[in-house]
N, C-alpha and C positions, 0 to 999 in steps of 0.2 A: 504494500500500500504506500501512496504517495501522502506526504505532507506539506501542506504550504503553508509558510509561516510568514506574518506581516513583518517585516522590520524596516519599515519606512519612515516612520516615525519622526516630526521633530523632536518630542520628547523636551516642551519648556518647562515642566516641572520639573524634571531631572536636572536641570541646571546650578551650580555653574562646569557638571561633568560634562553635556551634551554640546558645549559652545564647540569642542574640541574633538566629538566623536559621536557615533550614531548611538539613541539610547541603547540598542542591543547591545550595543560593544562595551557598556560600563564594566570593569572587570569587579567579578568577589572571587576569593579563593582561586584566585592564579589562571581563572577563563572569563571571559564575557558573556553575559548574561546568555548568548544567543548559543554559544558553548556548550554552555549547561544544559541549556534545552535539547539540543539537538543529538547528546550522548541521551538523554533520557528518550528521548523519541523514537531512537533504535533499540533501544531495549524494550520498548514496546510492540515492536516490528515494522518499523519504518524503514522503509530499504531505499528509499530517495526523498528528497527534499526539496522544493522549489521557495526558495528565497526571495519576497519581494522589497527590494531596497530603491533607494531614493537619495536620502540625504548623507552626503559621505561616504558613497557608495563602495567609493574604492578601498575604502579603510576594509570594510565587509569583505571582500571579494578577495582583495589581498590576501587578507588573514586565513580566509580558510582552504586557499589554493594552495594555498604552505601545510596543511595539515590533511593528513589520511585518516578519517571517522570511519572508513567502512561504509560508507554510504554515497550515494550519486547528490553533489547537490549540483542544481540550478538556479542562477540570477536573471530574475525579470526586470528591468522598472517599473515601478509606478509611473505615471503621464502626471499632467497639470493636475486636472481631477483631485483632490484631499479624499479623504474619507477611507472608512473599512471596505465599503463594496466598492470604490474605484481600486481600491490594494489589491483584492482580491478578483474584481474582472483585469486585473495587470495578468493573473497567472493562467489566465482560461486555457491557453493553447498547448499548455502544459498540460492537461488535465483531461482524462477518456471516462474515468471510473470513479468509485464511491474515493473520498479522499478526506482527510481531518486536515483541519485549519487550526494556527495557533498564533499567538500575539510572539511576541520574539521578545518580547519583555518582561516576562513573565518566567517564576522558579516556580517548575514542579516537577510529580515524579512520573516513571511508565505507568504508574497503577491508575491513576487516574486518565491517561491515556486509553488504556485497554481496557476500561469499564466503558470509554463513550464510545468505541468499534465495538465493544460486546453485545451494548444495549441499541445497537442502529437497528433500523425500520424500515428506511427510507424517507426522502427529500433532508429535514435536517434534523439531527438529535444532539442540545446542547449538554453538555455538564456543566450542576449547579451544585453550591455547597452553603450551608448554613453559615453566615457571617454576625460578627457582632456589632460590624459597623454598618451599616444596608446602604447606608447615606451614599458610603463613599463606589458602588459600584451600579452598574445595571440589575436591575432586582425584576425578578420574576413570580408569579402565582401558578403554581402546576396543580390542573383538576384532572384525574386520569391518566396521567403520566402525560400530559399534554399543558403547554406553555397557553395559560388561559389569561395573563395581565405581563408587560415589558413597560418598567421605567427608570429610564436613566436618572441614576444619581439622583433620585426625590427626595425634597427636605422631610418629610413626612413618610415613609417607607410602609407600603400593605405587607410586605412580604422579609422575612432576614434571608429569601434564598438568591447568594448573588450568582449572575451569570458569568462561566470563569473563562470566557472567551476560546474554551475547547470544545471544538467541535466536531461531527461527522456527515459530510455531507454528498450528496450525488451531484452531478454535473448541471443536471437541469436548472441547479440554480441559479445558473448563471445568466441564465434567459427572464427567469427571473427577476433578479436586479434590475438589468437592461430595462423592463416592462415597467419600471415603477416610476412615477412623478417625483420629481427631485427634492429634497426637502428645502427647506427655509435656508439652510446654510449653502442650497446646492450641491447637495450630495447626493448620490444612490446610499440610500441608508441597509444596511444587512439585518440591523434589526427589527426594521418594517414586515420581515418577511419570515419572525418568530412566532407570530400567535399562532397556535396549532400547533406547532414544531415540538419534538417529542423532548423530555427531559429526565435526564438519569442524576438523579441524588450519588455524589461521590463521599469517601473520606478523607482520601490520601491528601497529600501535602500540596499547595497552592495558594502561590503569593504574585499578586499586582506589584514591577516595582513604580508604584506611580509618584511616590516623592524620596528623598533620596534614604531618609529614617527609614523608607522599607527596606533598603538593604540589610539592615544588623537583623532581623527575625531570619530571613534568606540566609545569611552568614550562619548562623544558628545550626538552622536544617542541612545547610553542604555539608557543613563539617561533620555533625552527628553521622553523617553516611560515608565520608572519605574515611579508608583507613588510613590508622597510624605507618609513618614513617620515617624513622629516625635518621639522622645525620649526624654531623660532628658535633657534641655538645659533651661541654667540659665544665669541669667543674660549677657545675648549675642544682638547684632543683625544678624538676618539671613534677605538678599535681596537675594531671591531665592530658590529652592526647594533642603529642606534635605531628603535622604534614611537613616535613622537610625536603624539597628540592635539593635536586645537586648541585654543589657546593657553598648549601646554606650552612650555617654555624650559630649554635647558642653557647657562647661565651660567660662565664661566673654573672650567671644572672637568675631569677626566681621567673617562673610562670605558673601559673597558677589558670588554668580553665585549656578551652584547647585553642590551637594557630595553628594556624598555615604560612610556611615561610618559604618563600618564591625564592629560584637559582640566584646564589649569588651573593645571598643577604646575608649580615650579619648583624644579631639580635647580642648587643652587649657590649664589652662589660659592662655589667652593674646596673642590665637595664632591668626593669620589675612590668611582668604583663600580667593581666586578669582579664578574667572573662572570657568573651570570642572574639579573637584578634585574625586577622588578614594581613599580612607584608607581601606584596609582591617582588617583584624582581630587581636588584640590585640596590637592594636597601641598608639606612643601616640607620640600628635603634639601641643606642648605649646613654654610657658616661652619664649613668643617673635618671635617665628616662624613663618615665613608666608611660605605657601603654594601656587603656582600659576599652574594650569593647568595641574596637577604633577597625577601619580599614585604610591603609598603607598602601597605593596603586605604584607605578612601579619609578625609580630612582629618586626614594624620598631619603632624604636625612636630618633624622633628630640625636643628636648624637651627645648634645651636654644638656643633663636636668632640665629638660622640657616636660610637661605634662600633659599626654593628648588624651582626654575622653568623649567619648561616646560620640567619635568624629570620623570624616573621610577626607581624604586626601587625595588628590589627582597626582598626576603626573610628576616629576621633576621639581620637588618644592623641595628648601631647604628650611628649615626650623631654626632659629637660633637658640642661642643658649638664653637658660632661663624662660622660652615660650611657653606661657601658658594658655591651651583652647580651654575653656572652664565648661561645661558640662549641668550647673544646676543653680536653681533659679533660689535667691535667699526666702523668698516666700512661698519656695515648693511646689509652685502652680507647675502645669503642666508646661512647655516651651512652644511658642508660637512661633511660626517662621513666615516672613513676608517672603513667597516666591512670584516668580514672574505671571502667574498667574490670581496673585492676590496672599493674602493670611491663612495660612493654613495650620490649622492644631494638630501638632505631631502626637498626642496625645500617648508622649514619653516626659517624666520626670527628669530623666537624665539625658541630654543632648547636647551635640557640643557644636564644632564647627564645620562647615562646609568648603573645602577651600580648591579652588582650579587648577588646574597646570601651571606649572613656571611661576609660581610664586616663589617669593621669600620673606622671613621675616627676621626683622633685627634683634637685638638681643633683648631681652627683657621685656617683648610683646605680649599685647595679651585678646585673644578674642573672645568676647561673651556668649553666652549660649543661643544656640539659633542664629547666629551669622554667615553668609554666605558671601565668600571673596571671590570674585570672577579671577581666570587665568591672567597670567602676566603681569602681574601685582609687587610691589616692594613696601611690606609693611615694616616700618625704618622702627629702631630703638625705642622702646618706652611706650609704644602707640597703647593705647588701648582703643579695639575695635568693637563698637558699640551699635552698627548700625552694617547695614550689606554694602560691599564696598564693588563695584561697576571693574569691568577688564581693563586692562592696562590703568590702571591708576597708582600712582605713586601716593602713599600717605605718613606724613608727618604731624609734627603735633611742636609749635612753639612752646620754647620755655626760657625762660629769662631768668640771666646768672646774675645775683649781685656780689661783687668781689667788695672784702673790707679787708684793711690790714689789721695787724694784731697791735694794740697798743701797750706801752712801755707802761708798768707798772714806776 
């Protein structure tokens, strides 16, 4: 069976990672969102793959023309068009036979996969799962095993079963789409074409990453299923399971919960992790640094007493000494974060910072919680960042020396 998966996506919630990459490509645990997916899709029995990309196409295409999954993919574009049904009439010519569609942004497992081929019927059968937030997805009413109400994202929710964008569907849909009146935004909408449509209640694991806090629950479940693998670690304690790459190294350092440590990296001396920690590739986390709950993407270095929680880091950022991301709020409220799409309640107590590619920060910086620094940034000495700080921006902070002599008793 063929799979086509959307990842065409701008992805302005996922920002300031997505300025720099397509949202599938955000890496957790040492692969890209779309990575994950796609090992999981073949252990379902996906023997090909039709890939529909758009934006930063090449980054996509690149990346997995370099790697052998065992599986055929294919790259489509998407056209001008926006929307799920223009993504998905991008792959029609691909496509003879019954086939599952999936969001390319999205962590889940095969099981949840192979319960919506199990349970097809014909025309389309979505998989739905009980959620505790209804607000935040498409929500459906199933009478009969049949999709009897579809509503996007209501402030008011009939239903906690959201729709998890896994689906199985036959060809004809596509004729379908085509057939239907554009909506308000100008779209061919796919979810016009759910009432009726058959619905399988799953269990297995399945996360939207729709802002970028959805990565650390994601991080969570990878790890739980990578096995352990040791590398060179010296005089350390480890309470919990390491992923070590070749020629990673943990150096007289404590961790405590489980990491993943990408080629290359070297975790220490003296640095202190807890919780589920991510470093990718050719990193390095010492000289007094502790690490909490954090993801590390790849040639990051924090390497004197810095303190990063409950944060993500892109690309190529350098840390200085003394940087503190600070992580919690003195009145314990939940952390709010102004993203490009407006105020959003991460509806986490602990949160820390957001920070782009090719930043740096000077020594004794400090970012509050729920801030997001776009790529290309130089956050100079003493800053405290208090507010989301725009790409390429250089910030400082005046301060005024008054010099006095010492006088002669």
């Amino acid at each position: 069976m063929k799979a086509v998966i959307l990842a065409a996506g701008e992805g302005k919630r996922l920002r300031p990672f997505t300025f720099s990459r397509p949202k599938c490509m955000v890496s957790i645990a040492g692969k890209p969102l779309l990575h994950h997916l796609l090992l999981e899709a073949k252990k379902a029995g996906i023997t090909e793959a039709v890939v529909v990309v758009k934006k930063m196409k090449d980054q996509v295409i690149n990346y997995f023309n370099a790697y052998d999954l065992g599986m055929k993919i294919t790259f489509v574009e998407q056209g001008e068009e926006t929307g799920t049904g223009a993504a998905l009439l991008a792959a029609e010519d691909e496509i003879n036979d019954t086939f599952v569609m999936l969001a390319g942004d999205t962590v889940t497992e095969a099981s949840v996969i192979n319960k919506v081929i199990e349970a097809h019927r014909g025309r389309i059968t979505l998989a739905v799962k009980k959620v505790p937030n209804p607000r935040e997805y498409g929500v459906v009413e199933v009478s009969n095993g049949k999709v009897s109400m579809f509503e996007e994202k209501p402030h008011h929710p009939k239903s906690d079963l959201a729709n998890l964008s896994v689906h199985c569907l036959e060809p004809t849909v596509f004729g379908e789409l085509r057939s239907l009146s554009k909506s308000e935004r100008g779209e061919h909408e796919l979810v016009d074409l759910f009432i009726g449509a058959n619905a399988v209640e799953v269990d297995g694991y399945w996360r939207d990453i729709g802002y970028p806090w959805d990565m650390f629950e994601a991080l969570g479940h990878l790890l739980s299923r990578m096995e352990s693998k040791n590398g060179h670690i010296e005089n350390s304690t480890v309470n919990g399971k390491v992923v070590m790459e070749k020629g990673a190294q943990v150096i007289s350092s404590y961790v405590e919960g489980n990491v993943y440590i990408g080629e290359n990296s070297v975790v220490g001396p003296y640095a202190v992790l807890r919780g589920n920690n991510s470093v990718g590739k050719n990193c390095s986390v010492g000289g007094g640094t502790s690490l909490k709950n954090s993801i590390l993407m790849d040639n990051v270095n924090a390497k004197h007493l810095a303190y990063i929680g409950d944060s993500i880091l892109g690309n190529n950022i350098n840390v200085g000494s003394g940087t503190q991301l600070a992580n919690f709020r003195f009145d314990g409220s939940t952390v709010n974060c102004l993203t490009d799409k407006g105020w959003a309640n991460s509806g986490r107590k602990k949160l820390g910072a957001f920070i782009g590619d090719n930043t740096k920060f000077g020594v004794n910086s400090c970012v509050m919680p729920g801030k997001l620094i776009g790529p290309d940034c130089w956050i100079y000495s003493g800053v405290v960042v208090n507010r989301n700080i725009p790409s390429s921006t250089r910030v400082y902070y005046r301060q005024q020396l008054e010099l006095g002599k010492f006088e002669e008793d």
